[in-house]
TORLOVEX-454307 format. One record per residue (C-alpha): x, y, z; residue in three letters. Coordinates in steps of 0.1 Angstrom, whole numbers, plus 2048, in hexadecimal, padded with zeros to 3 digits. Example, Ala and Ser with C-alpha at 12.3 -4.5 7.8 and 13.67 -1.06 7.14 Angstrom:
# residues 2
87B7D384EALA8897F5847SER
This chain:
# residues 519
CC84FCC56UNKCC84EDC79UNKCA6500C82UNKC924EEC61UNKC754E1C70UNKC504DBC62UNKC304CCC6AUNKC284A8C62UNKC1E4A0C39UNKC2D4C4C33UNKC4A4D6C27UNKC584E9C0AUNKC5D4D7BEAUNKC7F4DCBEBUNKC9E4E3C04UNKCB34FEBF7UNKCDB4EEBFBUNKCFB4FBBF4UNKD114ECBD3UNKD314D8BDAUNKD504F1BD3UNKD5C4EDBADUNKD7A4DBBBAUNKD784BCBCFUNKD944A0BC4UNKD7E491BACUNKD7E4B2B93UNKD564BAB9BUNKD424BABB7UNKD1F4B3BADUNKD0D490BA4UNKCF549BB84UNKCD4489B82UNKCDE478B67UNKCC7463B56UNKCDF443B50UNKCF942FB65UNKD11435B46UNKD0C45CB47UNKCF046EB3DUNKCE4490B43UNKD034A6B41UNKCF04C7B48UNKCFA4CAB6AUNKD0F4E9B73UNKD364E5B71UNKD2E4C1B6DUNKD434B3B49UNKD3F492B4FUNKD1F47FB5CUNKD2046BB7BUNKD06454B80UNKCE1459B84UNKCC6455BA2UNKCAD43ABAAUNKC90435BC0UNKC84414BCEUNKC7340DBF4UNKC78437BFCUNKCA0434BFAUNKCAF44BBE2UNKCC943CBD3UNKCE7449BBAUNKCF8436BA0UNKD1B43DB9CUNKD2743CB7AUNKD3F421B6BUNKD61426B7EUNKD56445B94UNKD64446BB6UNKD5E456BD9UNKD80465BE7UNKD84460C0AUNKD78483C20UNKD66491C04UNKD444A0C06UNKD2749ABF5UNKD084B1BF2UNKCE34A7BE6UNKCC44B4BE1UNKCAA4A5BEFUNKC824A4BEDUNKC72491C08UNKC4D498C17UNKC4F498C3FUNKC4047AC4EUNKC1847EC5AUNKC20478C7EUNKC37498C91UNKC6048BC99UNKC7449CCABUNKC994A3CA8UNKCA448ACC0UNKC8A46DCB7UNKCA5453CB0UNKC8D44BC90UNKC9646EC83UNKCB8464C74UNKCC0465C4DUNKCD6443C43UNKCEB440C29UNKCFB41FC1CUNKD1741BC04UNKD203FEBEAUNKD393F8BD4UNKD463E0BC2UNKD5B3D5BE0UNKD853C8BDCUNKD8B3AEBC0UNKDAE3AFBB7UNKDA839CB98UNKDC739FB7EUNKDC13ACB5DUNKDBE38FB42UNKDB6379B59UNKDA2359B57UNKDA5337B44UNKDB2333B21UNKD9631EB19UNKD6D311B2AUNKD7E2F3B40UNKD7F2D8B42UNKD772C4B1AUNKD962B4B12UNKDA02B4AF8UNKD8F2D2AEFUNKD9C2E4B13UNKDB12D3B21UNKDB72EEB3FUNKDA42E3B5EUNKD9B307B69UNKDA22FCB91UNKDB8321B90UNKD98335B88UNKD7531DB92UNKD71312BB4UNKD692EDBAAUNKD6B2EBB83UNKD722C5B7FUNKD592B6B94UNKD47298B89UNKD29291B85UNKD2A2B0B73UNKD082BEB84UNKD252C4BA3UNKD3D2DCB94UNKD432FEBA2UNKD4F319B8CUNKD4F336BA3UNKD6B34AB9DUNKD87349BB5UNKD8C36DBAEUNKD6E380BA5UNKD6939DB94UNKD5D3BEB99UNKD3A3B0B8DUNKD36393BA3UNKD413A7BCAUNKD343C3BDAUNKD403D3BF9UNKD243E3C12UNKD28400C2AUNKD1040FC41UNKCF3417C46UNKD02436C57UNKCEC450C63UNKCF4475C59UNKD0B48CC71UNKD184ACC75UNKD3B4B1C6CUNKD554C1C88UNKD4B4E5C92UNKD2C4EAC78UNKD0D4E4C93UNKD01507C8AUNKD04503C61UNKCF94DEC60UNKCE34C1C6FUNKCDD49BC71UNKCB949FC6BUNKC994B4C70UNKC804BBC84UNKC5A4AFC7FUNKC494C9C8EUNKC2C4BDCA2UNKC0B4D3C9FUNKBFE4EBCB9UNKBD64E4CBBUNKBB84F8CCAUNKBCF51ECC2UNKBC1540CC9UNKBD555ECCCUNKBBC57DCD8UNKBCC5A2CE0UNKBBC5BBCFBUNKBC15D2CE5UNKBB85D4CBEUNKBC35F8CB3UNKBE1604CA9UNKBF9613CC0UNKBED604CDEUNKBFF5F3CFDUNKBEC5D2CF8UNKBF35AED07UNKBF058CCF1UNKBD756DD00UNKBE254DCF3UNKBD652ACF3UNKBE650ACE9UNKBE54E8CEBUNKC094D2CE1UNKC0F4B4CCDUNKC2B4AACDBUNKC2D4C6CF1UNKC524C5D05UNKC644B4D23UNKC734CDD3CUNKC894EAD2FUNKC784F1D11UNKC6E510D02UNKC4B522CF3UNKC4F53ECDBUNKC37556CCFUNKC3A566CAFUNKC26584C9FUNKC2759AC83UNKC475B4C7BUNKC3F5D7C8BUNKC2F5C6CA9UNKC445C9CCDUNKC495B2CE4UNKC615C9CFCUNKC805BFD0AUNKC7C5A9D22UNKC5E59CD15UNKC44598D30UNKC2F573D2CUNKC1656CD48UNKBFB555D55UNKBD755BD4EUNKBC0566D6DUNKBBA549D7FUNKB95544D76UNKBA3536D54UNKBB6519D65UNKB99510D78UNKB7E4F3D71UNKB5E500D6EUNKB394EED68UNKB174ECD78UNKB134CBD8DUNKB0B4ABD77UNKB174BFD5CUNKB364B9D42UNKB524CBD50UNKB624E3D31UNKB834DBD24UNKB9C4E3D3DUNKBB84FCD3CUNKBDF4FCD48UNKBF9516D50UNKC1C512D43UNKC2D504D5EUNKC4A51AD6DUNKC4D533D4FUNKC71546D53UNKC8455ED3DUNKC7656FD1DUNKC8D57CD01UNKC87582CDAUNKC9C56CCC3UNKCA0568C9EUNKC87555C90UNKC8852EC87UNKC84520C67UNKC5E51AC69UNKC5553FC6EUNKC6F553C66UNKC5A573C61UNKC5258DC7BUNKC6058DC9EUNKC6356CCB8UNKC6756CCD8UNKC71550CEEUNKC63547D12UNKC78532D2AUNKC61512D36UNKC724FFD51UNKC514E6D56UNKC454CDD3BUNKC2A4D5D21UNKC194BAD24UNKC064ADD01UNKBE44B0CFFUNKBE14C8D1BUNKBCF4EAD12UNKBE9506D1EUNKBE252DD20UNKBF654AD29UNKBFA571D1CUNKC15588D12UNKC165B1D13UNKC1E5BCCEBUNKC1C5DECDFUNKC0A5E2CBEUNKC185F4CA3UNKC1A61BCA1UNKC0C61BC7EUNKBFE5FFC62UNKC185EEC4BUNKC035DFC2FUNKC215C7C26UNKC265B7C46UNKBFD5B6C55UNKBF05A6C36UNKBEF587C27UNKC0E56CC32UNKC19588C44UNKC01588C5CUNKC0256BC6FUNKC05565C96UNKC13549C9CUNKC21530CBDUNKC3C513CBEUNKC4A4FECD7UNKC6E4F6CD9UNKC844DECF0UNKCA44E7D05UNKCBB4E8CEBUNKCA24FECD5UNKC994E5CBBUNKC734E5CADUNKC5A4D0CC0UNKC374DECB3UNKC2E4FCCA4UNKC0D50EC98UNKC0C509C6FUNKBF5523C67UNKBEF542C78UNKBE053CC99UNKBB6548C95UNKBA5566CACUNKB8A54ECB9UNKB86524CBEUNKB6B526CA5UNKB7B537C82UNKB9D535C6FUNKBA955BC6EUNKBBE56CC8AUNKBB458DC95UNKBB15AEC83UNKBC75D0C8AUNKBAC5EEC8EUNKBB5614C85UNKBA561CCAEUNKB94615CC8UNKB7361ECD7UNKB6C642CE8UNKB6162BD07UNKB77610D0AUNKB6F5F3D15UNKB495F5D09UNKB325F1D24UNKB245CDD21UNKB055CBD3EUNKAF05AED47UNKAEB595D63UNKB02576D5CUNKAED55BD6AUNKAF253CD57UNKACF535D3FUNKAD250FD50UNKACC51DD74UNKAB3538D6DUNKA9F52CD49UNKAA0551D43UNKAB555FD29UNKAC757ED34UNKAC25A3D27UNKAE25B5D1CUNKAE75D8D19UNKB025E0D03UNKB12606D00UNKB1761FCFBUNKB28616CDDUNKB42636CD3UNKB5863ACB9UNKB70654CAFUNKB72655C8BUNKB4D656C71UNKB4F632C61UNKB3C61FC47UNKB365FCC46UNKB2F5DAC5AUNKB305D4C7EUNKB355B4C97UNKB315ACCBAUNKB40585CC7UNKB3457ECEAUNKB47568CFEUNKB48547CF2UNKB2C531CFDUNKB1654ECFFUNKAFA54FCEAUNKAE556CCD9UNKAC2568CE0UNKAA557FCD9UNKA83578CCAUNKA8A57DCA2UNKA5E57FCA0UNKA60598CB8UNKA835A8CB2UNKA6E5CCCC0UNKA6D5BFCE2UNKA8B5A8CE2UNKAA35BFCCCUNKAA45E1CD5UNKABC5FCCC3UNKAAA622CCAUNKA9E633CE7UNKAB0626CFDUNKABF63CD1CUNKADC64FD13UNKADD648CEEUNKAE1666CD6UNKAD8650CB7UNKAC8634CB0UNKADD616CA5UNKAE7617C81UNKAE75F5C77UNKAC55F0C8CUNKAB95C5C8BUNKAD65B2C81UNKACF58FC6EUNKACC571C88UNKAEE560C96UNKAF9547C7FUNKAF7521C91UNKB1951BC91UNKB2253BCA2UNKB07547CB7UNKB17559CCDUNKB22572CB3UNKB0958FC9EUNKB145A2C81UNKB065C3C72UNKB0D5B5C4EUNKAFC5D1C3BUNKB0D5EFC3EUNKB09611C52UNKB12632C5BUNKB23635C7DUNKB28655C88UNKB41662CA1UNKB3A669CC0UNKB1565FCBCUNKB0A64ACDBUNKAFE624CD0UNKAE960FCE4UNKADE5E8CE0UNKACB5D3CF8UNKAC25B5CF0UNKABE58FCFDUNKAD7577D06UNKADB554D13UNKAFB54DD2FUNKB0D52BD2DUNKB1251BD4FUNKB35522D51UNKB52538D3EUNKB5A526D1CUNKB8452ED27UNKB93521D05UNKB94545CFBUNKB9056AD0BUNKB72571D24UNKB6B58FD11UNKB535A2CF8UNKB625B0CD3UNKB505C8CC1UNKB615CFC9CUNKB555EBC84UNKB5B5DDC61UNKB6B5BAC6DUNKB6A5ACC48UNKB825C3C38UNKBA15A8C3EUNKBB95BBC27UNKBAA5E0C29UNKBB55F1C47UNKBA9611C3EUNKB85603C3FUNKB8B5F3C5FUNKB8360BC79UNKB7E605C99UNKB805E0CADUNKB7D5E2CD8UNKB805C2CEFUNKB685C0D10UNKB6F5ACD2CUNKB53597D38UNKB44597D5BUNKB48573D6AUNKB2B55AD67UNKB1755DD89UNKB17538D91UNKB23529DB1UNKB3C50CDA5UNKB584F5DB8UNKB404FEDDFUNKB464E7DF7UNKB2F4EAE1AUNKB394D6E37UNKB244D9E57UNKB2A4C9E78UNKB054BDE84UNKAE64B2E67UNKACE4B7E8AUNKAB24CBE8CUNK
């Protein structure tokens, strides 16, 4: 198909193609892989008698015919093929992307039958016939100068070359066939986060990416997402707020990775599928800038969530969230390979939740001074956490990335509080979760399960340490998820609320000018 693109070293292990029609003017219309150059394997279908069998030297593929096959003039040929893509992304009009194919025969002899000397030349008396019809030089002397190349060789001594051609598409079959394939170049540094995690809801898509090859002016970015999910019609893509595309550090500091718009983003329509995800919906947004490689780009989306769950299509395979990048003419430039993961730090992508919280967003509280200014960490006040529906299990709150969780585990009474605080009803079910893990300390998890009642009024505070500026490779927000680790049970899976973050209080990017330094 003309939309067959994958990533570099991958692909299927083999490319579905149709059968020559049963009658081409040679009688059958399929070259068996027959295991010798006299015939061979005749377990082909339709095939009666072999034709030749298949080689492989310096990664050509090359067919034998068999003894007196021929090639008619404007027939066609069909093969499979199994080829692994190359490690480095090509695309479609790379001028090394082209398949070549050379032809040889035996080339135009014109010898007549019978002929050739009567006798070896020249021994008289024994042969008295010079040869000087047949050998080039047969009577030379010395001796050591005769030529006896024939004057008309063969079939085994001339050959006839032609090509290399490179593959094309025949007249009016650009949307069955194509010259060659796409290498699909692999998006980097992908996070797709909703605003919303519950069914039903009226949610919006954050997504970041960065290209491989990314795509001169013209191109197209496409966004695809599970079956039962809605895009709308038109589809509505956006920038980020404008504190994402901003560079932000402390002064003598490493400035964070830095992060682009899509430059000029136009129309929005769904479309089938291509090749390389051709489950769930895709929708396709007009770019008329570059996307530059390399660069780190962001934008959103409005969706609609599902009105109810579909175990086939939000489990497994199925659920996968997944970008591309495509050129003017709509052929593959990069593409995400698996699904695209909820935060920079782990492989999943996000979770569907039965609701949301009674209080939506959670109220997240504390001073957001960065640690680096102040050397003090900050006190958060987390709540009240309500839910609608009585639920059993685990629980997990992820602060913004580069946050970091922070109280006093030998003295988790002062530095960890879950009861009596104001306007609680009950005291926090899952009480002192374990300590953050070092690879992800901005996130706790409640990994022994609890009883969470509805409508009961939950309380945390607790200590935390502020970066010195917004880590803005994913969300600013906070997620709190009841039962996060149930990946395939949705009935288990609750309740799961996103929290914007308050900005980091630090002054960045001042500039003071004054017109006199006197006193």
């Amino acid at each position: 198909k003309v939309d067959s693109a994958y990533p570099p070293g991958e692909g299927p292990n083999q490319l579905a193609m149709p059968w020559l029609p049963p009658t081409p003017p040679q009688g059958n219309g399929i070259l068996p892989a027959s295991s010798t150059r006299e015939g061979g394997n005749t377990s082909a279908p339709g095939v009666i008698q072999p034709s030749g069998d298949w080689d492989f030297k310096n990664n050509r593929c090359i067919f034998y015919l068999a003894p007196h096959m021929a090639m008619y003039d404007n027939q066609r040929f069909y093969f499979y093929v199994w080829a692994k893509n190359p490690v480095f992304p090509m695309p479609k009009n790379d001028p090394k992307n082209t398949w070549k194919v050379v032809f040889y025969s035996t080339g135009d002899w014109g010898q007549p039958d019978g002929y050739g000397p009567p006798c070896e030349p020249y021994y008289p008396p024994i042969c008295n016939d010079t040869g000087e019809k047949y050998y080039a030089n047969p009577i030379q002397s010395p001796i050591w100068g005769r030529d006896f190349s024939k004057t008309r060789p063969d079939y085994t001594d001339v050959n006839r070359k032609h090509g290399p051609v490179n593959l094309s598409v025949g007249y009016n079959e650009s949307n069955t066939y194509t010259e060659s394939y796409a290498v699909l170049g692999i998006l980097r540094q992908t996070v797709m986060q909703p605003q919303y995690m519950h069914i039903s809801a009226r949610s919006s898509i954050q997504m970041w990416f960065v290209p491989e090859l990314g795509s001169p002016r013209g191109g197209y970015f496409g966004v695809h997402a599970p079956a039962g999910f809605d895009f709308e019609k038109p589809c509505r893509p956006r920038d980020l707020p404008s504190v994402y595309y901003s560079s932000f550090a402390a002064p003598h500091t490493e400035v964070p990775q830095r992060v682009w718009p899509l430059e000029d983003m136009g129309a929005c329509y769904s479309t089938k599928p291509p090749s390389w995800h051709a489950k769930g919906i895709y929708v396709i947004i007009e770019v008329a800038g570059s996307m530059i490689p390399g660069r780190l780009y962001a934008l959103e989306i409005d969706i609609v969530n599902p009105p109810y769950w579909d175990p086939k299509n939000f489990t497994g395979e199925f659920w996968s969230w997944d970008m591309s990048i495509t050129d003017e003419f709509g052929y593959g430039r990069d593409s995400t390979y698996y699904t695209s993961p909820f935060h920079p730090d782990v492989t999943p992508s996000w979770l569907l939740y039965q609701e949301n919280s009674i209080i939506s967003p959670i109220p997240v509280i504390l001073d957001t001074f960065p640690y680096e200014m102040t050397r003090l960490k900050a006190i958060v006040d987390i709540g009240p956490i309500a839910i609608n529906i009585t639920t059993w299990g685990q629980f997990q709150i992820t602060a913004p990335f580069g946050y970091t969780w922070a109280w006093n585990p030998s003295d988790t009474f002062n530095s960890f509080i879950y009861a009596n605080l104001p306007g609680q009803t009950a005291m926090f079910p899952g009480e002192i979760p374990p300590y953050p893990d070092e690879d992800r300390p901005h996130v706790i998890q409640w990994l022994e399960p609890a009883m969470y009642v509805r409508e009961e009024m939950y309380y945390i505070r607790t200590l935390i340490r502020v970066p010195q500026f917004p880590n803005v490779t994913e969300s600013q927000a906070w997620w709190f998820e009841f039962n996060f680790n149930d990946t395939e049970t949705y009935e288990n899976r609750t309740v799961g609320v996103r929290t914007p973050a308050a900005p980091i209080r630090a002054l960045r990017n001042a500039k003071i000018e004054t017109t006199d330094c006197v006193r």
